[in-house]
C-alpha positions, -999 to 999 in steps of 0.1 A, spaced: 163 350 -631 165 339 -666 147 309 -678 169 275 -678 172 259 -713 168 220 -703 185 209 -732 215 224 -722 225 200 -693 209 171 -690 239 153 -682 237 172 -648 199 159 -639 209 123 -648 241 119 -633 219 137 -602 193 106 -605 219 79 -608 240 100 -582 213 96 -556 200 59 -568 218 24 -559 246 25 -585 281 40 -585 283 75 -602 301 108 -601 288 138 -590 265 153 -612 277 180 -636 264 219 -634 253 218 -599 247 259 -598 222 248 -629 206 222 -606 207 249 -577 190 277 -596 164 249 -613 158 240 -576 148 280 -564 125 282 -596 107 249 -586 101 263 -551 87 295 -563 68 277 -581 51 251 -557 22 255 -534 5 234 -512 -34 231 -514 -62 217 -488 -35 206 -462 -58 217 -432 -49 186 -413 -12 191 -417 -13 152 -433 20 175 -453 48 167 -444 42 130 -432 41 118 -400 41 85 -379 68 66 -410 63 36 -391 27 35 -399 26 45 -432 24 21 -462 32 42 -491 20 34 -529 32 59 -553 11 58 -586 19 75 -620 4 81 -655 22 102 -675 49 117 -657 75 122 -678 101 120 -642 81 90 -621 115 75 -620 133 103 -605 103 111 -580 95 80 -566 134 73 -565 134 103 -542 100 94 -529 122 62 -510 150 80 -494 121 87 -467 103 59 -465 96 23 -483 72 33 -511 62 10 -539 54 21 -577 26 16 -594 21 26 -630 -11 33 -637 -12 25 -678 -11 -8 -670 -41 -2 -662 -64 -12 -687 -102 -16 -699 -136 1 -686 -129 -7 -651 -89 -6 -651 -89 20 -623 -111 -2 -601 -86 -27 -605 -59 -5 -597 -77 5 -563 -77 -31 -552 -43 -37 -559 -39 -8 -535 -55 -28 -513 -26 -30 -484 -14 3 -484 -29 35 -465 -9 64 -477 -13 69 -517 5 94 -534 -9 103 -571 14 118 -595 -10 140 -622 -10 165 -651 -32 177 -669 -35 154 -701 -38 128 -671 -71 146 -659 -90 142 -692 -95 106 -683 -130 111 -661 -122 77 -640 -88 96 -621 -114 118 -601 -136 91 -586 -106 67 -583 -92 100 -557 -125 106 -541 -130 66 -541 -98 59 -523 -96 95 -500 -125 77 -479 -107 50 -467 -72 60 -474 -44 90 -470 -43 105 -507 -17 130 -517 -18 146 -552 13 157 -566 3 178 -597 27 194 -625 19 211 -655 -2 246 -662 -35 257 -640 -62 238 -663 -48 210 -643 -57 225 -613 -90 238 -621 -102 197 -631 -93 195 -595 -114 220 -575 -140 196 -564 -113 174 -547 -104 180 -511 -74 160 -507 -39 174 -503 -21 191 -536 10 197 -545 4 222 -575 43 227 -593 34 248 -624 69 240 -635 78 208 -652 106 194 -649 129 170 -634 135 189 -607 103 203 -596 96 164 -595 121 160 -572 109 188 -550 79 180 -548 88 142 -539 110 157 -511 81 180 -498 63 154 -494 85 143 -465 98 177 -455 126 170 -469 124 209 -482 104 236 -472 69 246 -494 73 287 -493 47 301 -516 7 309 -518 -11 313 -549 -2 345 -571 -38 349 -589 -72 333 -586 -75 299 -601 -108 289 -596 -137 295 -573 -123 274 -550 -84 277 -555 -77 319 -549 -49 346 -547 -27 338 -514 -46 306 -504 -18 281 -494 -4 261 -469 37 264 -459 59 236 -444 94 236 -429 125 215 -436 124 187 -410 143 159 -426 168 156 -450 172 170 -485 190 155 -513 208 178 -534 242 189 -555 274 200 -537 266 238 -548 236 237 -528 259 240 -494 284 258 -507 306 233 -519 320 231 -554 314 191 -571 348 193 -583 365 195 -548 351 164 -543 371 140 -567 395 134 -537 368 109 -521 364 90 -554 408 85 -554 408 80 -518 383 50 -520 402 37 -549 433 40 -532 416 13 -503 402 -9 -533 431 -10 -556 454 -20 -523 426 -46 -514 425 -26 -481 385 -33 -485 366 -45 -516 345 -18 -517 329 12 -496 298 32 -493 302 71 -485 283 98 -475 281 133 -468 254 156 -452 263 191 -451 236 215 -432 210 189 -433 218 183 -470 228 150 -483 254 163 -512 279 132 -519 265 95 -515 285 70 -538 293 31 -535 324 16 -547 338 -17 -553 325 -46 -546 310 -71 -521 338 -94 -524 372 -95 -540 359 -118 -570 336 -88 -583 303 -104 -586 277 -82 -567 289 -47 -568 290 -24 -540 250 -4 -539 237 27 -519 208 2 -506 235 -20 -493 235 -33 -459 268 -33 -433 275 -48 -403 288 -17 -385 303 -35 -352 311 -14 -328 289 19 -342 263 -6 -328 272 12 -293 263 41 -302 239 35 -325 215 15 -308 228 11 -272 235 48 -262 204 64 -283 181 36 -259 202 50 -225 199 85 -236 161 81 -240 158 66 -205 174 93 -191 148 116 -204 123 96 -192 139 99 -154 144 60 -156 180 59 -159 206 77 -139 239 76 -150 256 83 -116 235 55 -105 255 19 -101 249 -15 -117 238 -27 -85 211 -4 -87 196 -16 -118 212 -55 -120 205 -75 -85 224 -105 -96 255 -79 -93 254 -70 -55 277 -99 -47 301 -92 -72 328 -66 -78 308 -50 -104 282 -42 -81 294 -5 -72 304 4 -109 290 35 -116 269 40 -153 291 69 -162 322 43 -162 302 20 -183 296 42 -209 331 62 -205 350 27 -206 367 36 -172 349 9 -154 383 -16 -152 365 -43 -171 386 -63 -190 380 -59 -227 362 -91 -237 351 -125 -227 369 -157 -245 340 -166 -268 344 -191 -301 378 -202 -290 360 -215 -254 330 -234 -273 329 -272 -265 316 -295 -290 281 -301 -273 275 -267 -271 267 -264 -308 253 -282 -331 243 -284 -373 209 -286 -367 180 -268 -347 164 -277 -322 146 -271 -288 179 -282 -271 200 -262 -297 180 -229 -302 205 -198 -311 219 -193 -346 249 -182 -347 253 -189 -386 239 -210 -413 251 -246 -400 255 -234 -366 232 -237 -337 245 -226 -300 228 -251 -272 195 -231 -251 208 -208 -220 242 -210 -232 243 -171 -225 230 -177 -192 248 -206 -181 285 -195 -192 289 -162 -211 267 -139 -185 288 -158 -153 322 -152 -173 310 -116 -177 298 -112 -141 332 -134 -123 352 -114 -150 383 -95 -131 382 -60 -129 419 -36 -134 427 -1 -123 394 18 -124 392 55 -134 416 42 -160 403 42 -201 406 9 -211 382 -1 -241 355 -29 -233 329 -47 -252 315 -60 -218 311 -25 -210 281 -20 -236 272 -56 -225 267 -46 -189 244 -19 -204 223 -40 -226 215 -59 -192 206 -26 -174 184 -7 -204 164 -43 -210 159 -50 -173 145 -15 -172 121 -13 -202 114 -55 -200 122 -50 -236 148 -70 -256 175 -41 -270 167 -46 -309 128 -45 -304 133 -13 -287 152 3 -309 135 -11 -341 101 7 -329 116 39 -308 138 51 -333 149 31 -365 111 25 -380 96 68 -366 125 78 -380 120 58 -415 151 36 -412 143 9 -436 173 -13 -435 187 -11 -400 179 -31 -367 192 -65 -358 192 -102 -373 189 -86 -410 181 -116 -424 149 -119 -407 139 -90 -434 165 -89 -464 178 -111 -491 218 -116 -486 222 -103 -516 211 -69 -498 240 -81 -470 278 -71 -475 297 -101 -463 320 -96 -438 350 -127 -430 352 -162 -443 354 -179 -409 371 -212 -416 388 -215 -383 353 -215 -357 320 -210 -376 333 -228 -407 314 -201 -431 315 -170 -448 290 -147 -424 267 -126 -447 243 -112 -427 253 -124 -395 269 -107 -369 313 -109 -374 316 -100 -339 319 -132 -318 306 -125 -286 274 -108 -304 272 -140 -321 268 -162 -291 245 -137 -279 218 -146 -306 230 -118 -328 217 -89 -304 241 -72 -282 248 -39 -268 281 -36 -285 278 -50 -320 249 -66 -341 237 -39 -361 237 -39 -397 220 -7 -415 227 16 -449 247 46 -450 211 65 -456 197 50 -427 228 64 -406 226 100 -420 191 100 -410 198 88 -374 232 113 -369 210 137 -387 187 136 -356 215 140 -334 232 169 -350 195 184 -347 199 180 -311 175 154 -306 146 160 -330 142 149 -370 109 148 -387 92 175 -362 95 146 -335 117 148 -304 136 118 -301 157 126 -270 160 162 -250 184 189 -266 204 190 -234 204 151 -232 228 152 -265 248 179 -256 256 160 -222 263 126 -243 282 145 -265 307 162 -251 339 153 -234 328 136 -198 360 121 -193 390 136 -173 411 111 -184 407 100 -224 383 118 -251 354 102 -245 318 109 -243 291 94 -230 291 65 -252 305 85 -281 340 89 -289 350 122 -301 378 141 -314 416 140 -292 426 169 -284 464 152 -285 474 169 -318 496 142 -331 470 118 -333 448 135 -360 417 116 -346 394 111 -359 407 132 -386 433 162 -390 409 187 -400 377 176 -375 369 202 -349 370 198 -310 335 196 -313 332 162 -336 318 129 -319 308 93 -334 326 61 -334 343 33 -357 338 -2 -366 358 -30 -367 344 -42 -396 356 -7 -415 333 16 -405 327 53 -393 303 79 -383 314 116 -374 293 147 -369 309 177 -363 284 207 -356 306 230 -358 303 231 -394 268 209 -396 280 177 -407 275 145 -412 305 121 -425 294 82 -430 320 55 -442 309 15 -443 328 -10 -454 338 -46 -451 375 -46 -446 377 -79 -426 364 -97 -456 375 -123 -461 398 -123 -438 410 -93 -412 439 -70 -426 449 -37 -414 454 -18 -447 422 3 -443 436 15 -408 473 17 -420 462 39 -451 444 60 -432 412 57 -455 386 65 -435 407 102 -416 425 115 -449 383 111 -468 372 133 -439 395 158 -443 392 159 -482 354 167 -470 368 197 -448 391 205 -477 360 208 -499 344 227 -479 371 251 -471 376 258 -511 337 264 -510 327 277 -551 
């Protein structure tokens, strides 16, 4: 293969940094460049003195990652990469200054455990680098990520920490090695020739791919081009005010090849529309965080879903939910009406403007629900709440309510602690969970409606659904807010079958049962809905095969994965803001930029 002349495209390996950063940008140009720059940099990385397998990084939600630099001409690019995995602060290290300046670096380092030490060679002529690695490698995780020629190397002998030697250098090696790091690609090669006493022919360690990578189109076999559809699709919603702007993303065989925001937060275009951004994705909450904690109690032999709610819920025996099976739950065949009255059955001294011990539960800034109120009215309403034709699909919140009860009752765990430390935080989910603004700015937050009827606000960052609202903000059917790059990593997982990162979240056969179509009488799942086999109804989208599950929003969201052809489709968006329209729904947004995905992949290069 012929050597790549840089200077011929570097249009393609910017537009691929601001592609995959938290502004709005096409595709990036030349993507078979970027795919053949990509197999040099592999063939030309190798992994040293990784006996304890510390490569690829494990236990994310232990880690405190500091990523330093000297004079690494792509910093920006790696550690930009370096954060698609996990939160990792930059430090630059010529800031550095003065006789002890690396000393001073290593206590600003202080807090973090994991450190991650971009080198080249010119870097290594300043003596202090190697006692600041064998300084910090006694009390902390260091990872060397080195670039440039063999002298490098050889400066390096006497260090015993993990190396990642690219003897190319160039912005994408950088961004190879960043992803290696994580696993996010696959380390393949051993040393070709002797390098010094300590570094010789065929010494190496190799990884495997066990999260995602982030890559061009032409690196699954799909042309960049074929792609413009999404970008006049979403313009489409914004130009009709169907949304004011939307995040999308695609993962194609593990691959994360399209990932774009559009728009706008609100309609008077002040805060636009980021990757980083933060949506409340309603009803995805289901299966999102709901389903992923039952699924995980089945594998553990504490759930059954042929079990009844009586089984797990005493307070239920005397009612007529007490013989409602799980399955019915979580197929939404249970008869349960579909909701509760909620904001529209508040009396005026059940809230209040201020906190207090009597007035305890935010609902939103300037709103405070009195203590128990869950207990004292919304759980009886659920609990007294009629029951219709069971065996019959009707969709229910309270269904997903019900379960919250059960999976908490069973682990003693509130549902958004449980999630937050089973899956979101292992998994290196940095943005989603529960009650966002507990950890993000709402600048971070994509507003949803301007409630002047009931809460009297516009709700940035808290939940638009209202029974979730009374509930605190937690609930099994709505409540979680999260980034499109937090999603592809959790349907990633599934579409694995269960594992992501070399951990095994839930059992292989657990997802396929979940998964699949359960019920005899609509298309559902297990908690996931999933392609209709009605053909008229192009749902989720015309093109999605009978194998494709997920679920919507109602805030103008989606997730679909369809295994049959390894994908991962993720749309967010705030539709209901500021106030709830149907446009999204009537343009068919959401179906016809799914199907321009399968069309893209169809055409192939």
């Amino acid at each position: 293969m012929r050597k790549i002349k840089w200077r011929l495209y570097p249009l393609a390996l910017l537009g691929f940094i601001l592609f995959h950063s938290a502004c709005a940008q096409n595709p990036p140009l030349g993507g078979l460049n970027y795919v053949a720059e990509e197999k040099l940099a592999e063939q030309s990385t190798v992994l040293l003195n990784n006996s304890a397998y510390l490569i690829p990084l494990q236990n994310l939600d232990q880690v405190k990652i500091a990523s330093i630099h000297f004079s690494n001409l792509y910093a920006k690019g790696f550690d930009s990469l370096l954060n698609k995995y996990s939160k990792v602060t930059s430090f630059n290290g010529n800031d550095y200054t003065g006789i002890r300046s690396l000393d001073v670096l290593s206590s600003d380092l202080k807090w973090y455990n994991t450190l991650i030490v971009q080198l080249n060679d010119a870097d290594l002529n300043n003596p202090q680098l190697i006692n600041f690695i064998t300084t910090n490698q006694k009390v902390k995780n260091v990872i060397i990520a080195l670039f440039g020629n063999s002298d490098g190397l050889v400066k390096l002998s006497g260090i015993m920490v993990p190396v990642i030697w690219s003897e190319r250098v160039s912005p994408v090696s950088a961004f190879y090695s960043a992803q290696a790091i994580f696993g996010g690609v696959a380390i393949t090669q051993k040393l070709k020739k002797d390098i010094s006493p300590v570094y010789k022919t065929n010494m190496g360690f190799t990884t495997t791919k066990v999260r995602l990578q982030y890559t061009v189109p032409e690196d699954a076999g799909v042309n960049a081009a074929s792609l413009i559809a999404i970008d006049n699709i979403a313009n489409e919603a914004m130009l009709n005010q169907a949304t004011p702007g939307c995040v999308v993303l695609v993962a194609k065989d593990g691959k994360v090849i399209f990932n774009k925001a559009y728009g706008y937060h609100t309609y008077d275009k002040t805060l636009p529309d980021k990757l980083t951004d933060i949506f409340d994705v309603a009803s995805m909450t289901k299966i999102s965080a709901t389903t992923m904690e039952t699924m995980q109690l089945v594998d553990q032999g504490k759930l059954n879903v042929d079990s009844t709610i009586g089984d797990y819920l005493p307070i239920t025996r005397k009612t007529n939910k007490n013989d409602i099976h799980v399955r019915e739950l979580l197929e939404h065949q249970a008869g349960l009406i579909p909701d509760i009255p909620t904001l529209e059955a508040i009396q005026p001294a059940d809230h209040s403007i201020d906190s207090s011990a009597a007035y305890p539960t935010k609902v939103n800034e300037n709103y405070f629900l009195r203590k128990d109120y869950f207990k004292d009215v919304m759980w009886p309403e659920m609990l007294n709440s009629p029951l219709k034709t069971r065996g019959h699909y009707v969709y229910s919140d309270l269904s997903m309510c019900f379960m919250q009860q059960i999976i908490e009752t069973i682990t003693a765990k509130p549902e958004n602690i449980y999630v937050q430390q089973q899956f979101y935080n292992p998994l290196g989910m940095q943005t989603a969970g529960f009650l966002p603004l507990y950890r993000f700015a709402p600048s971070q937050i994509v507003p949803t409606e301007n409630d002047q009827v009931y809460r009297h606000a516009l709700l940035d960052g808290y939940v638009h659904d209202p029974t979730a609202a009374l509930m605190g903000g937690v609930a099994g059917h709505a409540g979680l807010f999260a980034s499109a790059n937090d999603l592809a990593i959790l349907y990633q997982m599934m579409l694995n079958r269960g594992t992501y990162g070399g951990v095994q979240y839930i059992k292989a056969e657990t997802v396929d049962q979940f998964t699949a179509k359960q019920s005899d009488v609509s298309r559902r799942g297990l908690g996931f809905d999933r392609w209709d086999p009605i053909a008229d109804h192009h749902y989720p989208s015309q093109l999605a095969s009978p194998q494709t599950y997920g679920h919507t929003g109602f805030t103008g969201t989606c997730v679909w994965v369809d295994p049959k052809v390894n994908l991962v489709y993720i749309f967010l968006s705030n539709r209901v803001n500021p106030d709830v329209g149907s446009k999204l729904s009537s343009l068919n947004i959401r179906p016809r930029i799914q199907d321009a995905i399968y069309e893209a992949i169809q055409k192939g290069m």
